[in-house]
N, CA, C and O atoms as CSV, one atom per row, in Angstrom:
chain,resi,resn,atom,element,x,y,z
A,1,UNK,N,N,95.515,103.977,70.104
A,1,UNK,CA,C,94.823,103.155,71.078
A,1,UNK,C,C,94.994,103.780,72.458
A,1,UNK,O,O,96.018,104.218,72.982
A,2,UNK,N,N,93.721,103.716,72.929
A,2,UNK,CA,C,94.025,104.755,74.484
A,2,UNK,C,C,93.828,103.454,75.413
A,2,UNK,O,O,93.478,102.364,74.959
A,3,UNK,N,N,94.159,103.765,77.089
A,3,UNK,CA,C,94.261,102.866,78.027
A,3,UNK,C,C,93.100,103.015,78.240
A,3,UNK,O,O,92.324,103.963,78.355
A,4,UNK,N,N,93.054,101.665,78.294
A,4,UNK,CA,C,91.795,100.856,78.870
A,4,UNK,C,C,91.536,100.358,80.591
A,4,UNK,O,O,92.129,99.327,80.912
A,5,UNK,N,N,90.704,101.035,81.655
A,5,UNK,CA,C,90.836,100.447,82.718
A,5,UNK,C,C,89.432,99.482,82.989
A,5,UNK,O,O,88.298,99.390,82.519
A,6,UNK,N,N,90.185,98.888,83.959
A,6,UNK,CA,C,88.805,97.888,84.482
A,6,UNK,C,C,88.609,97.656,85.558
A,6,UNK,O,O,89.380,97.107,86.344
A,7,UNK,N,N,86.952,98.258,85.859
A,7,UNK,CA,C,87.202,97.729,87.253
A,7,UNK,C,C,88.138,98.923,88.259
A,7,UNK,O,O,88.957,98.455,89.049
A,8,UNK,N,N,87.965,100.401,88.175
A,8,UNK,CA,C,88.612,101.096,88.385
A,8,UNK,C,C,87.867,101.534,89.880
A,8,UNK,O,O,86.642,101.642,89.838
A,9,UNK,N,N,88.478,101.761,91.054
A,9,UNK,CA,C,88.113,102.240,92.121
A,9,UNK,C,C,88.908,103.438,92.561
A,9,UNK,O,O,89.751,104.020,91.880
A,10,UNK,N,N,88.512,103.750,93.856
A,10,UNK,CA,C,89.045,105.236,94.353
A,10,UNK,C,C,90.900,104.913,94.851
A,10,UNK,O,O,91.388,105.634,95.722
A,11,UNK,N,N,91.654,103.928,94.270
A,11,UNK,CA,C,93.009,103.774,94.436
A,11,UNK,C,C,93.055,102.826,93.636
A,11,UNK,O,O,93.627,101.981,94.324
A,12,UNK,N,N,92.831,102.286,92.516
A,12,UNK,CA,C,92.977,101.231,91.762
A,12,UNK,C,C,92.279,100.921,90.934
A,12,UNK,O,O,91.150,101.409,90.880
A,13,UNK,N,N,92.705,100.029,90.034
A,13,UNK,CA,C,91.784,99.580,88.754
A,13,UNK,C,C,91.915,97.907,88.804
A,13,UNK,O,O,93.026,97.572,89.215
A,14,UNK,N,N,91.340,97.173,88.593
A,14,UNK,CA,C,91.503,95.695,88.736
A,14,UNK,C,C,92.084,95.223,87.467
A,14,UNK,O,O,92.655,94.133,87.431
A,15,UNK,N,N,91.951,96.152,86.168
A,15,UNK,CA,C,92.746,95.684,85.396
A,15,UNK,C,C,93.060,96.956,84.347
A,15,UNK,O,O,92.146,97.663,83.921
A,16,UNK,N,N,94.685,97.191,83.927
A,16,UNK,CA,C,94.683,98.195,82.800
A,16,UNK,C,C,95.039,97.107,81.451
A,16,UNK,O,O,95.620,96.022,81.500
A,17,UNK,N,N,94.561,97.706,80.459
A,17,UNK,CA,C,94.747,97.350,79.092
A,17,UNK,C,C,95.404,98.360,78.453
A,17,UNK,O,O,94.955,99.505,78.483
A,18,UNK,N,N,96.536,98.047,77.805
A,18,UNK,CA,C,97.344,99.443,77.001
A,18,UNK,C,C,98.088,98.760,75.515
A,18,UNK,O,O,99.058,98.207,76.035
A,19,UNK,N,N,98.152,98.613,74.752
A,19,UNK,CA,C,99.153,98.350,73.275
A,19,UNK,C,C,99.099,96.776,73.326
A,19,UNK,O,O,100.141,96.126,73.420
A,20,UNK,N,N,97.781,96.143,73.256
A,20,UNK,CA,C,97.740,94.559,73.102
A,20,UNK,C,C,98.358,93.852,75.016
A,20,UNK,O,O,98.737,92.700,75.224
A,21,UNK,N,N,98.273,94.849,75.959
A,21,UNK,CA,C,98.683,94.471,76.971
A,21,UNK,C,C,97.897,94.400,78.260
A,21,UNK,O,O,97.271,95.413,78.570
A,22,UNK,N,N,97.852,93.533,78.912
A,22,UNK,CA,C,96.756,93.555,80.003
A,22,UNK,C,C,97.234,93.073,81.331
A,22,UNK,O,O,97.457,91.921,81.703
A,23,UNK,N,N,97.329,94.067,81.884
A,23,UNK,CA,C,98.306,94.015,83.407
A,23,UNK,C,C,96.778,93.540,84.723
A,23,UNK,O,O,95.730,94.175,84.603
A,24,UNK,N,N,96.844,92.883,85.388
A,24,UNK,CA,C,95.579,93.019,86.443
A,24,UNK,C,C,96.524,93.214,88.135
A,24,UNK,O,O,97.610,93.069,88.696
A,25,UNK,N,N,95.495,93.526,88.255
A,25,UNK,CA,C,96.023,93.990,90.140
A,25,UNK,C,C,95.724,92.433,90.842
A,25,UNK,O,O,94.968,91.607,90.330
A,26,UNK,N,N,96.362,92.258,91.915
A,26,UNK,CA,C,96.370,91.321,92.457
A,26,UNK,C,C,95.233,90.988,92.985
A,26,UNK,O,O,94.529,91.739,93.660
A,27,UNK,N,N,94.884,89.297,92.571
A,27,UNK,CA,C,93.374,88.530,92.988
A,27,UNK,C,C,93.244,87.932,93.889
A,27,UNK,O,O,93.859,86.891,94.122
A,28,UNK,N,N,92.228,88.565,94.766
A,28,UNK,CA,C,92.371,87.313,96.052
A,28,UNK,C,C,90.946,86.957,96.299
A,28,UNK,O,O,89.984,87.242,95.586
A,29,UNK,N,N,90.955,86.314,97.379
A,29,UNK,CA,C,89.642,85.244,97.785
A,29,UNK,C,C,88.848,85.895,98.144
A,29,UNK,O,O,89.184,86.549,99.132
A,30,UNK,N,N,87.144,86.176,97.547
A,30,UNK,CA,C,86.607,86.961,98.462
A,30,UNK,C,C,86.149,86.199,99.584
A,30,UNK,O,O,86.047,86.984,100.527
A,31,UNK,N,N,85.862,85.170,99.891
A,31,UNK,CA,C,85.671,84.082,101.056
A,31,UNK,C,C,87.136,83.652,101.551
A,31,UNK,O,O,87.683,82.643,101.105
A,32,UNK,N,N,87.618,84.329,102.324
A,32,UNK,CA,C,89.184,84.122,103.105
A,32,UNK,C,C,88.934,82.722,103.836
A,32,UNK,O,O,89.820,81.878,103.966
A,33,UNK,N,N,87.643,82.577,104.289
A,33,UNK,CA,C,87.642,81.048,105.570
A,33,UNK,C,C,87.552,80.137,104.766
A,33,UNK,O,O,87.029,79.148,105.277
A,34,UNK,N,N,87.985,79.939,103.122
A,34,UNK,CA,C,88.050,78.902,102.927
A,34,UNK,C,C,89.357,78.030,102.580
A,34,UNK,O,O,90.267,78.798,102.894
A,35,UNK,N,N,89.847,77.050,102.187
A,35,UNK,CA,C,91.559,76.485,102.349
A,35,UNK,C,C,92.148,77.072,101.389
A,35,UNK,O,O,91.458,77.721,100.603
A,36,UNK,N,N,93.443,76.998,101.229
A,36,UNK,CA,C,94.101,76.885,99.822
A,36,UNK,C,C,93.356,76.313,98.680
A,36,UNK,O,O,92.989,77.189,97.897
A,37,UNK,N,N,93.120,75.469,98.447
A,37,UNK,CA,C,92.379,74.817,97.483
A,37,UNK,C,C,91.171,76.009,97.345
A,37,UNK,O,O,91.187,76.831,96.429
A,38,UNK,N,N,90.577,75.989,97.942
A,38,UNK,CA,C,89.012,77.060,97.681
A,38,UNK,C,C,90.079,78.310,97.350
A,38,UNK,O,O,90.435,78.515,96.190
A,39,UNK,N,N,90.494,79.013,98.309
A,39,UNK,CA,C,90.885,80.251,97.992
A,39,UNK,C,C,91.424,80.841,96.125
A,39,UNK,O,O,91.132,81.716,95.310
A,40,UNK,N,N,92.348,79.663,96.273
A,40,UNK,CA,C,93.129,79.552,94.799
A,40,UNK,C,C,91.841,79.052,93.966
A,40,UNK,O,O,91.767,80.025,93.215
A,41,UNK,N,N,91.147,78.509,93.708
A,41,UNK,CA,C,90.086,78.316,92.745
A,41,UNK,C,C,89.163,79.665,92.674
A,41,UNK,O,O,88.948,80.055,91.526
A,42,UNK,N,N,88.674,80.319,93.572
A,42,UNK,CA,C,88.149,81.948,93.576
A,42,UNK,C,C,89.009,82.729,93.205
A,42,UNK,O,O,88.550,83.737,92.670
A,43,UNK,N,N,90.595,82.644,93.306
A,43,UNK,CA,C,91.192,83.854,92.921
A,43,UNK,C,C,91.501,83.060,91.260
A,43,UNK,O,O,92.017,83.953,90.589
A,44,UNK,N,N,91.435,82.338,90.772
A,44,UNK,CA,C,91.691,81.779,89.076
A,44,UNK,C,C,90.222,82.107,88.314
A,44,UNK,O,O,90.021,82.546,87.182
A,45,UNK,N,N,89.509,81.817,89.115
A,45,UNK,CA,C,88.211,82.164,88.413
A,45,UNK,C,C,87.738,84.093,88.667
A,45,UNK,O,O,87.010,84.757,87.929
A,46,UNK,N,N,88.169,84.374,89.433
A,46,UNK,CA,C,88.478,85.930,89.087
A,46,UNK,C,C,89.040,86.637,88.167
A,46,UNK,O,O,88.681,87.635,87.542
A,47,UNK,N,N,90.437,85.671,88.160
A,47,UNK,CA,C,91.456,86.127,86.402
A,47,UNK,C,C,90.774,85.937,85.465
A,47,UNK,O,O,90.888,86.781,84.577
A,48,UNK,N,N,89.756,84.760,85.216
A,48,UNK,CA,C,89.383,85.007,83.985
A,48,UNK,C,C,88.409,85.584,83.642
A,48,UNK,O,O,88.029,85.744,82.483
A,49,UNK,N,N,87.633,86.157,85.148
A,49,UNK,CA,C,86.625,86.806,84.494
A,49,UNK,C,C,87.124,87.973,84.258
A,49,UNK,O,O,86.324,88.509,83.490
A,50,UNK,N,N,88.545,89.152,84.606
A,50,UNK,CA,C,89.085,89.706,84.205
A,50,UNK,C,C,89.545,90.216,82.680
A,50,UNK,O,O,89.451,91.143,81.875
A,51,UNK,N,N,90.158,88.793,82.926
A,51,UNK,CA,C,91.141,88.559,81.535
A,51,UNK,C,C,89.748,89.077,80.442
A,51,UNK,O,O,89.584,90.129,79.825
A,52,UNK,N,N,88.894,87.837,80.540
A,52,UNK,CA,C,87.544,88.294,79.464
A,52,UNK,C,C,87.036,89.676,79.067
A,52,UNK,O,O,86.817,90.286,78.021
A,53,UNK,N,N,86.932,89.933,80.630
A,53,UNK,CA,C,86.669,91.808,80.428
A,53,UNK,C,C,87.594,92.420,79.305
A,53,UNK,O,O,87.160,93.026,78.325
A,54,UNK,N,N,88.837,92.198,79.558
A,54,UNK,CA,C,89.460,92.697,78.746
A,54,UNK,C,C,90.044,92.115,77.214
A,54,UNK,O,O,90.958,92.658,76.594
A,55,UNK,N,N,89.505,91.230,76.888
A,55,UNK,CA,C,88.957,90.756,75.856
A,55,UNK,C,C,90.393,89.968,75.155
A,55,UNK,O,O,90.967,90.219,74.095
A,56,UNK,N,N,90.836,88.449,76.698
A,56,UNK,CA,C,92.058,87.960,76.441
A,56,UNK,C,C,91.256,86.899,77.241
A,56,UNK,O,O,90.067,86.726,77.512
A,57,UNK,N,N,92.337,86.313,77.479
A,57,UNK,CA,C,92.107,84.785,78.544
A,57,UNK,C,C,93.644,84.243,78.551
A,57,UNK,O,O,94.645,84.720,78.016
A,58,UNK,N,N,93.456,82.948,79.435
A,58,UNK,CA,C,94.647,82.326,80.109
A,58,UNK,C,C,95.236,81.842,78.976
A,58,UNK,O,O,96.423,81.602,79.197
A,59,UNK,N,N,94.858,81.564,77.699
A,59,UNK,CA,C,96.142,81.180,76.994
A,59,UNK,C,C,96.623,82.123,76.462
A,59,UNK,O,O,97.380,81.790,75.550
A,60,UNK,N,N,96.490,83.718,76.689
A,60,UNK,CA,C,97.409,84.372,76.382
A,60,UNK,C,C,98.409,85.035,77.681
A,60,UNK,O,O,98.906,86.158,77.755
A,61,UNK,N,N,98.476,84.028,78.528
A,61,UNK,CA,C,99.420,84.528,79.626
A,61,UNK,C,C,100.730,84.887,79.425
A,61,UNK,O,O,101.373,84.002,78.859
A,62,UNK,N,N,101.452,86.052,79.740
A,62,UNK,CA,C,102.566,85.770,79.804
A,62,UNK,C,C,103.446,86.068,81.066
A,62,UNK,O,O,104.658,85.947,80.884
A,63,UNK,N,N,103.201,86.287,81.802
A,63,UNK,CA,C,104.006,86.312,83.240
A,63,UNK,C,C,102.680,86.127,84.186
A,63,UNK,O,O,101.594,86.627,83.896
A,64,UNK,N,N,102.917,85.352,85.335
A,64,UNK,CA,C,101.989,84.965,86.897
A,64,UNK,C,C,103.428,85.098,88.118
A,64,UNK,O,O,104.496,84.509,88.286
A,65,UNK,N,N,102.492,86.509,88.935
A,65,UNK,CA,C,103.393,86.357,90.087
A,65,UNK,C,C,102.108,85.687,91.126
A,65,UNK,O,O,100.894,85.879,91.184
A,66,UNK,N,N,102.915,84.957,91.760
A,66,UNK,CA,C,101.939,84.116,92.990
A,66,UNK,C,C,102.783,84.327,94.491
A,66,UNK,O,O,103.965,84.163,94.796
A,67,UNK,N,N,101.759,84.705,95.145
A,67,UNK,CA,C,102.528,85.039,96.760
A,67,UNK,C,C,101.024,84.622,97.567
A,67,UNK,O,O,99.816,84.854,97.553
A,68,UNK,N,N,102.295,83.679,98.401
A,68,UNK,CA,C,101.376,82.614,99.326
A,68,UNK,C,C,101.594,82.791,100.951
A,68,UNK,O,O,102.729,82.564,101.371
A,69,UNK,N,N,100.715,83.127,101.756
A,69,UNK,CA,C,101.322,83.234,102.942
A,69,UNK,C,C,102.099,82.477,103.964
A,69,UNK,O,O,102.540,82.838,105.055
A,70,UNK,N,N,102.176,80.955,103.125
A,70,UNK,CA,C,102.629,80.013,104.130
A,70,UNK,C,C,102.744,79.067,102.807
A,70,UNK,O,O,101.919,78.626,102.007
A,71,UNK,N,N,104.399,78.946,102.981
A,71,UNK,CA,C,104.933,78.270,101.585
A,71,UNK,C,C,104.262,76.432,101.556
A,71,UNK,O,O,104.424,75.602,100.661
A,72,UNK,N,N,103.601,76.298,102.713
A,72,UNK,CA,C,103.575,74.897,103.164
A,72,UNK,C,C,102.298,74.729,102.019
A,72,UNK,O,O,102.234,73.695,101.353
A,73,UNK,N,N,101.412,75.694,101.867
A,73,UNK,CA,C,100.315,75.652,100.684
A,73,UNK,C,C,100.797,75.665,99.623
A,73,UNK,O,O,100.003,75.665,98.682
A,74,UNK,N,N,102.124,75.681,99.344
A,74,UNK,CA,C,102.641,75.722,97.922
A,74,UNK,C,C,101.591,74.009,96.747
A,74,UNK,O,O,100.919,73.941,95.718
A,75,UNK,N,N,102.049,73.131,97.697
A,75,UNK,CA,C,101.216,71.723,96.541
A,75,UNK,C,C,99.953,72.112,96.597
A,75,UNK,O,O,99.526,72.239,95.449
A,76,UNK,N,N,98.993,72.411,97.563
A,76,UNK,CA,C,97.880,72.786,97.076
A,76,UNK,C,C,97.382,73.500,96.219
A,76,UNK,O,O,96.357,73.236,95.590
A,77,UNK,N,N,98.180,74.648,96.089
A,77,UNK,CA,C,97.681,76.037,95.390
A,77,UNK,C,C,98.015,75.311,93.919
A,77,UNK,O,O,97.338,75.434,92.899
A,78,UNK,N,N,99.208,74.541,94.075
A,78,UNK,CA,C,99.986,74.089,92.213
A,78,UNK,C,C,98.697,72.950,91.940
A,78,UNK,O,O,98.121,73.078,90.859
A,79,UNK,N,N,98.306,72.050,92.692
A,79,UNK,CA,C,97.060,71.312,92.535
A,79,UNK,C,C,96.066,72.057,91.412
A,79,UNK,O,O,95.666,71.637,90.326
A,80,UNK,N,N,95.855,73.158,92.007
A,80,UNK,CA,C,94.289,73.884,91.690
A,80,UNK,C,C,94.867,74.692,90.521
A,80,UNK,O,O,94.086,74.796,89.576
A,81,UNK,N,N,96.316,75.418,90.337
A,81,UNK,CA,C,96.964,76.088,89.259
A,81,UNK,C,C,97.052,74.892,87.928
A,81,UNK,O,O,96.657,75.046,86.773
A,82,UNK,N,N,97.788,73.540,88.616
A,82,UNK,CA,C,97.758,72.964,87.540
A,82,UNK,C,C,96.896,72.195,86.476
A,82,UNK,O,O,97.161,71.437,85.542
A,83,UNK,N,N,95.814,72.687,86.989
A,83,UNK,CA,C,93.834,72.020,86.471
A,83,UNK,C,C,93.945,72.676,85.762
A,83,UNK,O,O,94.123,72.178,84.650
A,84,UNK,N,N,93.925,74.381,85.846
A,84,UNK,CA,C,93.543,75.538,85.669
A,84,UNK,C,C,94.382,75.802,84.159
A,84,UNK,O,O,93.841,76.100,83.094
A,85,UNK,N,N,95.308,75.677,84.310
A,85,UNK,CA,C,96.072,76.205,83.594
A,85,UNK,C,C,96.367,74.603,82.325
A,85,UNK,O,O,96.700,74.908,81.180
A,86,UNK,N,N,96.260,73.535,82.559
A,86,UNK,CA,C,96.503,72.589,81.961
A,86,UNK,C,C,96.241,72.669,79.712
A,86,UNK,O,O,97.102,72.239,78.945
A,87,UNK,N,N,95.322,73.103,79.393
A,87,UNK,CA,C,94.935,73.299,78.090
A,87,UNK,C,C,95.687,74.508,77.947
A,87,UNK,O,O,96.092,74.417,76.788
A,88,UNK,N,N,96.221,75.828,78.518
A,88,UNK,CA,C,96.734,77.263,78.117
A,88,UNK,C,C,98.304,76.817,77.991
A,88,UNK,O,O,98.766,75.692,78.178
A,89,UNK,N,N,99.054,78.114,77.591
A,89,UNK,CA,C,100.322,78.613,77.267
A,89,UNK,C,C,100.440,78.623,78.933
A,89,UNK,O,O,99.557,78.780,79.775
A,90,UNK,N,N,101.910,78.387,79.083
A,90,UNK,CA,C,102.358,78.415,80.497
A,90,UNK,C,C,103.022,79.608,80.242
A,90,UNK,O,O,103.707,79.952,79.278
A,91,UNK,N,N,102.628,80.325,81.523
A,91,UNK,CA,C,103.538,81.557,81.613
A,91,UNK,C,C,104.602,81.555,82.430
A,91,UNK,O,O,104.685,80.806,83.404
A,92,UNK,N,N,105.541,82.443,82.069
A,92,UNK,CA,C,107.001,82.560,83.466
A,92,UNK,C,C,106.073,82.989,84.504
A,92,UNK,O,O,105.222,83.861,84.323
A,93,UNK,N,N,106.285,82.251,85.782
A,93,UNK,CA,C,106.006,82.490,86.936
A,93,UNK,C,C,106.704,82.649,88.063
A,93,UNK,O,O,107.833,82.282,87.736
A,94,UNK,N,N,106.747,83.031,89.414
A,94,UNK,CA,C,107.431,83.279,90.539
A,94,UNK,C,C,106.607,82.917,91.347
A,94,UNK,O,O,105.429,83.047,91.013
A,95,UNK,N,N,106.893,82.383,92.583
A,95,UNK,CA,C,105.998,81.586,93.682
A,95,UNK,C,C,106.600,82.479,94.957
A,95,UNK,O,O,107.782,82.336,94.645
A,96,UNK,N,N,106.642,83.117,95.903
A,96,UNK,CA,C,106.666,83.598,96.637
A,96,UNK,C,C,105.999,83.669,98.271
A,96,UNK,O,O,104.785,83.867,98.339
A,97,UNK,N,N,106.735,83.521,99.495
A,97,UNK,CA,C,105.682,83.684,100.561
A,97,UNK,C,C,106.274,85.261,101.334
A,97,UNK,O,O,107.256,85.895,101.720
A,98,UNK,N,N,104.374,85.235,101.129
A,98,UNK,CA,C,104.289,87.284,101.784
A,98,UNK,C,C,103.612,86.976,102.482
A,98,UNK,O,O,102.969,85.941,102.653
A,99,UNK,N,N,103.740,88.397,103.247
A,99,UNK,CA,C,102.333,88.704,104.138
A,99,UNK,C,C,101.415,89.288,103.411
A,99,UNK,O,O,101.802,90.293,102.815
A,100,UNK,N,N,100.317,88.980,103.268
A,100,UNK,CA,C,99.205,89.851,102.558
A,100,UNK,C,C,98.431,90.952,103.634
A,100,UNK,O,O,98.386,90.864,104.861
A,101,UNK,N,N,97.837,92.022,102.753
A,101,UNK,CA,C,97.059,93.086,103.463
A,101,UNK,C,C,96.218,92.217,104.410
A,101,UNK,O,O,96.575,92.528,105.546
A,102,UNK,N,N,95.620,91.623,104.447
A,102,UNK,CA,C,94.081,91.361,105.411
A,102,UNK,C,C,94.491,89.966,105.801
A,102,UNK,O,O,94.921,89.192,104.945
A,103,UNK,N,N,94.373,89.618,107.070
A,103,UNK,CA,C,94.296,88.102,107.629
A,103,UNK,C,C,93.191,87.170,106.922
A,103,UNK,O,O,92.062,87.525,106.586
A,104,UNK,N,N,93.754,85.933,106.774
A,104,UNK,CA,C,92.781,84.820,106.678
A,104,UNK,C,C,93.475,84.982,104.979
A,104,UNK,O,O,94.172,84.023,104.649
A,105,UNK,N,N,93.340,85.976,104.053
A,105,UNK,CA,C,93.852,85.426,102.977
A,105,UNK,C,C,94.964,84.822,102.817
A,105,UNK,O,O,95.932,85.344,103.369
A,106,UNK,N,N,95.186,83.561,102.033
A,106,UNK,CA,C,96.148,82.812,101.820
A,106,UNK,C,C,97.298,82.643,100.406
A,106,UNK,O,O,98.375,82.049,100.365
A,107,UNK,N,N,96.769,83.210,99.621
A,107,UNK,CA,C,97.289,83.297,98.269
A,107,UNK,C,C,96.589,84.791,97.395
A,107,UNK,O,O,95.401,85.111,97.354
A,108,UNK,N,N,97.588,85.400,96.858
A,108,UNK,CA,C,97.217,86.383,95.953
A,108,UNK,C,C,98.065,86.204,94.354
A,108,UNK,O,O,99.232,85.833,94.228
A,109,UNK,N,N,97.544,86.409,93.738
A,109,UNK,CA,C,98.036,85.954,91.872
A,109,UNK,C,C,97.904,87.394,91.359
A,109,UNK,O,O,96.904,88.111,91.399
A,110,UNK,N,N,99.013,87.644,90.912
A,110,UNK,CA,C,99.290,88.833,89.581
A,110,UNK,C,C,99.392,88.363,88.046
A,110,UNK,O,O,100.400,87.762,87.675
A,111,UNK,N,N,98.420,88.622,87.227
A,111,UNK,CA,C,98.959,88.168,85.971
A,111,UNK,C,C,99.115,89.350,85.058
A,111,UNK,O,O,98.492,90.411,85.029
A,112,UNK,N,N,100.274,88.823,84.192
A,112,UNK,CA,C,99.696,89.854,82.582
A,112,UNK,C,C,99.675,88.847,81.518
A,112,UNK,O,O,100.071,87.690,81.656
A,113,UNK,N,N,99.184,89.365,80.431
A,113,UNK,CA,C,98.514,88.922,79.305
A,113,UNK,C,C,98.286,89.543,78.090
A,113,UNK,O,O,97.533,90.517,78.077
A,114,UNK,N,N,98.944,89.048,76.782
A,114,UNK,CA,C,98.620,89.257,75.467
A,114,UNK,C,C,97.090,89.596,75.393
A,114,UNK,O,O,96.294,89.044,76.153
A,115,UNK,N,N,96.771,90.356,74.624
A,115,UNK,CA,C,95.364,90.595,74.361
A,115,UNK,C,C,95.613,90.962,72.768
A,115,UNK,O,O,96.201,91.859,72.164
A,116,UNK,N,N,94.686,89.540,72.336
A,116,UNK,CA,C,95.077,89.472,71.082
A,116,UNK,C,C,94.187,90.556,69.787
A,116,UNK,O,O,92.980,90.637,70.014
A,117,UNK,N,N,94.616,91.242,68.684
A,117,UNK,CA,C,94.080,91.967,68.033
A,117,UNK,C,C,92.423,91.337,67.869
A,117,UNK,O,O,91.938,90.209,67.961
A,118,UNK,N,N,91.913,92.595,67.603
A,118,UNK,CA,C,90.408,92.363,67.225
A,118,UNK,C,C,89.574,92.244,67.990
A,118,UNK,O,O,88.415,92.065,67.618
């Protein structure tokens, strides 16, 4: 089985696939002016259109790193995570506040994921 990229640009790939494994690069909002709530609903609905690409989805999560720029969005972002995620496998997660590359974004999500045979 050879690596699989996705979504590959001139410093990155948005997602590699390697031995049933699917790592993605960190998702963020492409509309930054909108709240926590918006932001985090564009960057979940990014994962899965990811995840799909690579021919998995959210109930095969197994680790979510989340880094928020202002821990005070922490209930919001878990609001919109915990919709999201409610029917899937919960993955180990880490909640974190960073600075992100570009102003105005508020939350960025790392996941990996089982990608199941076939």
């Amino acid at each position: 089985m050879g690596i699989q990229r996705i979504g590959t640009g001139a410093r990155m790939s948005e997602a590699v696939v390697y031995n049933g494994i699917c790592w993605l690069a960190g998702q963020v909002a492409d509309d930054a002016s909108q709240d926590i709530v918006g932001q985090t609903r564009q960057v979940l609905g990014a994962i899965d259109a990811l995840l799909a690409q690579a021919g998995t989805s959210k109930a095969h999560l197994l680790a979510a790193q989340i880094f928020l720029t202002d821990m005070a969005d922490f209930a919001g972002m878990n609001a919109v995570w915990d919709e999201w995620i409610k029917d899937a496998g919960k993955p180990a997660r880490a909640t974190v506040e960073a600075a992100l590359a570009r102003p105005g974004w508020k939350v960025e999500i790392v996941v990996t994921a089982a990608v199941p045979p076939g």
